[in-house]
N, C-alpha and C positions, 0 to 999 in steps of 0.2 A: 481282535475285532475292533472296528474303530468307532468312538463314540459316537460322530452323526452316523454311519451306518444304517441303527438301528430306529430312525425317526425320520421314516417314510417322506413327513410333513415338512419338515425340519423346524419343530417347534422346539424340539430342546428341554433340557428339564426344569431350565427355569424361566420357561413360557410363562405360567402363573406372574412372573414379577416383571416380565419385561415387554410382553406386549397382548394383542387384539383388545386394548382397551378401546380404541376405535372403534369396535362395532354398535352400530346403531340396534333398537330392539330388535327390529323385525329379522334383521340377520342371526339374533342373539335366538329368538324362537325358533328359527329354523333350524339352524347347528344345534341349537336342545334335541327338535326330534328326533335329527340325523345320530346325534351323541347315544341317544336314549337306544336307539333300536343299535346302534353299533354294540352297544355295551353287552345287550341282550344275545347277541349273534356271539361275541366273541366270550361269554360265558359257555354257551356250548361250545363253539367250534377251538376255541385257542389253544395251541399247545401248550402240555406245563409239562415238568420231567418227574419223575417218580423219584422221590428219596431214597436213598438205597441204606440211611442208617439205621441202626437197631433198634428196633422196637416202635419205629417212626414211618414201619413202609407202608402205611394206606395216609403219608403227606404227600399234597402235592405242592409243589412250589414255579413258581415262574422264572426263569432264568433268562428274561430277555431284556433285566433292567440291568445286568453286568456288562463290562465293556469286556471280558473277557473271557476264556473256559477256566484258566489259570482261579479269576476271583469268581467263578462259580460254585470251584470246587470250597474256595476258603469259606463260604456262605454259606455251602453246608457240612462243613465240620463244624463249623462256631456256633451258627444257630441253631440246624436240625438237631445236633448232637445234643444243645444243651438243653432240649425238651420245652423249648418258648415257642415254638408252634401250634396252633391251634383252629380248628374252625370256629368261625363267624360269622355273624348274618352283616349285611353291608348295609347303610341308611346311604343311597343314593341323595337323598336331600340333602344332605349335611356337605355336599360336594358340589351342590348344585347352586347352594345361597353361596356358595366362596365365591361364580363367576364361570360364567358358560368357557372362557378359554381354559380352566383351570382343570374341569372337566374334560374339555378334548385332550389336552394336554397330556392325561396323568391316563384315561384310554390308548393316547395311540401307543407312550412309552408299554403299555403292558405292566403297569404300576397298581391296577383296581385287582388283581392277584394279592396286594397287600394285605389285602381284608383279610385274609389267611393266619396271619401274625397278630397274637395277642400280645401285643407288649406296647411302654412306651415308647410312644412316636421319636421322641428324641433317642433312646436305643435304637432303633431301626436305624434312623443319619446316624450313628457311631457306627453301626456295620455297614452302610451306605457309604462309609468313609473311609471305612477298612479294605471291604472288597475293591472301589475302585481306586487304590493308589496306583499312579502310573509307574509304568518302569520301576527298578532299581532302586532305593532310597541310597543316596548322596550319605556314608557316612566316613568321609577321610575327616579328621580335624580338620576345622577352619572352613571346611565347605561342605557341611552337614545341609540337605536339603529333603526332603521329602513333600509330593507334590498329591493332590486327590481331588476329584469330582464329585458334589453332594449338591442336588438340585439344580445341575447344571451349571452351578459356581467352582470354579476353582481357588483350592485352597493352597497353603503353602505353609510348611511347617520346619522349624530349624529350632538350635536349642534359645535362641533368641524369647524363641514364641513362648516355651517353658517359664523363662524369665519373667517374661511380663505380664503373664496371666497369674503366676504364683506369687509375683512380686519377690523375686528370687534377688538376691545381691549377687552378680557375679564378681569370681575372683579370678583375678588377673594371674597370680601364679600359687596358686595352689599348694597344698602342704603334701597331697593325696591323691593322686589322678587316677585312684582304681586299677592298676594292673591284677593280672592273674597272682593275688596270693596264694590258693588256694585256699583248702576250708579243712575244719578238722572233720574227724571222725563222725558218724549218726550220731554214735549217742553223746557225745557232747551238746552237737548241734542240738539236741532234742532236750537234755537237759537246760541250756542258756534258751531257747526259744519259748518252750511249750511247758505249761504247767504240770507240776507232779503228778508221775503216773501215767502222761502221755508218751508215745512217740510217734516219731516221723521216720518215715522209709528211706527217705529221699526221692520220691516218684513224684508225677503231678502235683496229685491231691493233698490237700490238708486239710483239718476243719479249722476253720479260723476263730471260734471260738474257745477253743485249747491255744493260742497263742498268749504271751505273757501279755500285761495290758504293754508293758514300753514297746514291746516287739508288732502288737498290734497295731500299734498307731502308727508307727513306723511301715507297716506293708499296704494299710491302707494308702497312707503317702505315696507309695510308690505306684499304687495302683492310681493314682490320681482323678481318687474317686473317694470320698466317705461313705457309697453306697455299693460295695457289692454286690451284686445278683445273687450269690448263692453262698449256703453255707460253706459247702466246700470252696475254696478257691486253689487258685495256680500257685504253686510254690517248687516252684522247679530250683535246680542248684545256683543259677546265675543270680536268680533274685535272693535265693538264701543269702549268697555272700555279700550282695548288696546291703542286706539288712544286718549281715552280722559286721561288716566295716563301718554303717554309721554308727551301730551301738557300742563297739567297742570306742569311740569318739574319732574316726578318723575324720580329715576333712574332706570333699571331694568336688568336683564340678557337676551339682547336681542337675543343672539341666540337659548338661549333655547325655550326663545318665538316663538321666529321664527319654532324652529324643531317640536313644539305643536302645533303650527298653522296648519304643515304640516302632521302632524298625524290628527288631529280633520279634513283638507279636504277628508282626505281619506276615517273617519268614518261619515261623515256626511252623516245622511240620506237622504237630499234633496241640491244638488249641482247644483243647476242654477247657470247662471253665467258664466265670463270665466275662462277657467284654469290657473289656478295660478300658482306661482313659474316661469315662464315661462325663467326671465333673471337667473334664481339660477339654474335651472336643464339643463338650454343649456351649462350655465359654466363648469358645472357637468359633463355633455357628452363629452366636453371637454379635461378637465382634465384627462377622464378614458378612453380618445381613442373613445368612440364610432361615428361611421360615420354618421358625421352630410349631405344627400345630400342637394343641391340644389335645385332639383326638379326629380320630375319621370316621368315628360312630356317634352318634347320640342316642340311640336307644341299645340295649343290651340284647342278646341273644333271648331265645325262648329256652333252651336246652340248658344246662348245670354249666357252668365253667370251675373247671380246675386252677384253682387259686393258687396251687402248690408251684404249679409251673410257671407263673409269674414269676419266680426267681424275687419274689418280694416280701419281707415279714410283718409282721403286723403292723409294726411301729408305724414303717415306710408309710403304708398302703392310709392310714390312719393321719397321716402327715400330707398326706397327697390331698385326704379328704377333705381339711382343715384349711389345705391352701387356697381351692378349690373352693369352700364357701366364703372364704376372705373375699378371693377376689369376684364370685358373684356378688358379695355383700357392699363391695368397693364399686361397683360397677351399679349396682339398686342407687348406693349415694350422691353416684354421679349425674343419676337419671334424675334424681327428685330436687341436686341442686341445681341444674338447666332449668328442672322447670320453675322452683321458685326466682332463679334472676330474670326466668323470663315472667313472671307474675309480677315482679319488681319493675321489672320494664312497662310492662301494660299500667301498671298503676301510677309509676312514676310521668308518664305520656299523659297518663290521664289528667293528672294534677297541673300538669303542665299547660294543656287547652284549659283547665279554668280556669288560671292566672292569664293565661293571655286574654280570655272574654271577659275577666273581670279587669285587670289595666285598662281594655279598648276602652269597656263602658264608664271607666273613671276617667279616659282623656277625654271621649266625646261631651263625657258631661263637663266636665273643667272646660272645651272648648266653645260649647253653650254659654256656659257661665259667663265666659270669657266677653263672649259676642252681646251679652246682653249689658255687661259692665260697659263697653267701648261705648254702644247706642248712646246710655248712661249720660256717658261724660261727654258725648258730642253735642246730646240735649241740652246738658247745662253750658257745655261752652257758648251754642247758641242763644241762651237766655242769656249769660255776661254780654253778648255781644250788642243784642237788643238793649240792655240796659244802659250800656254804657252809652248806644246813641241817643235812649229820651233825655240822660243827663245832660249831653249836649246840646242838643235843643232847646232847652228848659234853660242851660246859660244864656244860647244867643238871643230869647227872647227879652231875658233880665236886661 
């Protein structure tokens, strides 16, 4: 299915940034009420498709923001599966101060279905970037390319991109290029990985909390995230042996690694787990302008929310909060410093008209002054002039 396709209007998904700033109010009121009763209609009437995963079938979800069946189906393995679905109540306002285009925008795509998904906004663009990779990722050496759509932006990703976000030193010729060593045995693996008295199957799952601390830091790396979603994470063989080649000290060409990692999530047939890349593809959006928000709600539901499903633990969730009155608190400082320069400004203006009325009224007077001194001396010059002529007079009578 082809991306303009599915945008009637052909607004595109990154309307919001690139146009009807044009519109004057009265057109802006009118598309509001057009917007508003649209939105109302296609709450009843809009199709959405049934989930068909386990324990997840009264979700419904929207499937008319993927550009394909192929990245519908991946959208719900990843996300239905991993239990981040949730009903929510929607605050229509909070969409409506962003900008009456942004609104139409995010209606016509079939995008207000989002309210659905309890998660951060920023994970949503990570599976927004997953679902729609285009074609095939590019992985010969030397022409490694993988391409993707997230708000209408196209992105573009090679192990270059790896480099520069991680600040990776690349190496020219490598001691280590990763071929298939294989791997030993479970329970080796399970002894050198995971703390006494654990083991590993070799299947998906792990708890990543049973991993040794060197071995943990090491797969958070690789997942290119310090945040996991869940306790369990993905530890299938390929990533095993990645972790077990840097701990025994090999050298290798990590970003490549890295860009293979990120092609093999995408072709992976069974993606439990949480989504990965999560700290590389927020940098990502970043970097290429896309609009990371905050949130799509401001007021909370009426009904209990399951916290557990957030795929978030306390620390996070506690860290989020923390940031969050930062930068409310950052934003109160910047309000109260506007208004004192502009109180500085009023006073400064002000001081400044009485130095001007108080100069005026010291030239006028100096000019007064002035005008009366001049009379002054033209008085007396006219007395010397009289005198001098009785003087004279007074000789030629002698």
């Amino acid at each position: 299915m082809d991306h303009h396709e599915q945008d009637p209007m052909g607004y595109g998904l990154g309307g919001a940034q690139n146009g009807q700033h044009g519109f004057d109010r009265v057109v802006e009121d009118h598309e509001h009420a057009r917007v508003t009763e649209y939105l109302g209609n296609m709450e009843r009437k809009s199709p959405t498709k049934r989930s068909k995963s386990k324990g997840k079938a009264g979700v419904d979800y929207d499937a008319s923001r993927f550009t394909g069946q192929n990245d519908e189906k991946l959208f719900n393995k990843v996300f239905i599966r991993n239990g981040a679905v949730l009903e929510r109540k929607f605050n229509l306002v909070a969409l409506e101060n962003i900008g009456i285009s942004f609104v139409q925008n995010f209606t016509i795509r079939g995008w207000i279905n989002m309210k659905k998904f309890k998660a951060e906004p920023v994970l949503t663009l990570c599976q927004e970037f997953m679902a729609n990779i285009k074609h095939e990722p590019e992985t010969k050496q030397g022409k490694e390319k993988l391409c993707s759509l997230v708000q209408g932006k196209k992105l573009k990703v090679t192990p270059d991109t790896f480099a520069e976000i991680f600040e990776i030193l690349r190496e020219k010729n490598p001691e280590f290029a990763f071929p298939n060593v294989g791997m030993p045995n479970l329970a080796v693996v399970s002894q050198e990985f995971l703390l006494k008295g654990n083991k590993w199957d070799g299947e998906v799952q792990c708890n990543k909390i049973r991993l040794k601390d060197k071995y943990l830091i090491l797969f958070l790396f690789s997942c290119h995230s310090l945040l996991p979603l869940k306790h369990k994470v993905s530890m299938n063989v390929a990533r095993a042996r990645l972790l077990w080649e840097i701990g025994i000290g090999k050298t290798i060409v990590l970003p490549r690694i890295m860009f293979l990692s990120l092609c093999a999530t995408y072709k992976a047939s069974d993606k439990r787990g949480s989504v990965l890349f999560t700290g590389f593809l927020t940098e990502l959006f970043k970097r290429s302008e896309v609009h990371i928000p905050l949130d799509f709600t401001r007021i909370e539901p009426e009904g209990p929310i399951d916290r557990a499903s957030l795929s978030r633990s306390e620390g996070q969730r506690k860290k989020r909060k923390l940031e969050e009155e930062a930068h409310e608190g950052s934003a109160i400082g910047m309000g109260e410093l506007k208004e004192a320069i502009l109180n500085l400004e009023k006073e400064m203006s002000k001081q400044m008209s009485e130095f001007r009325a108080e100069v005026n009224t010291r030239l006028t007077s100096l000019e007064e002054e002035s005008s009366r001194h001049t009379v002054m001396l033209q008085d007396m010059k006219g007395m010397l002039i009289r005198m001098e002529e009785e003087e004279d007079d007074d000789n030629e009578e002698d």
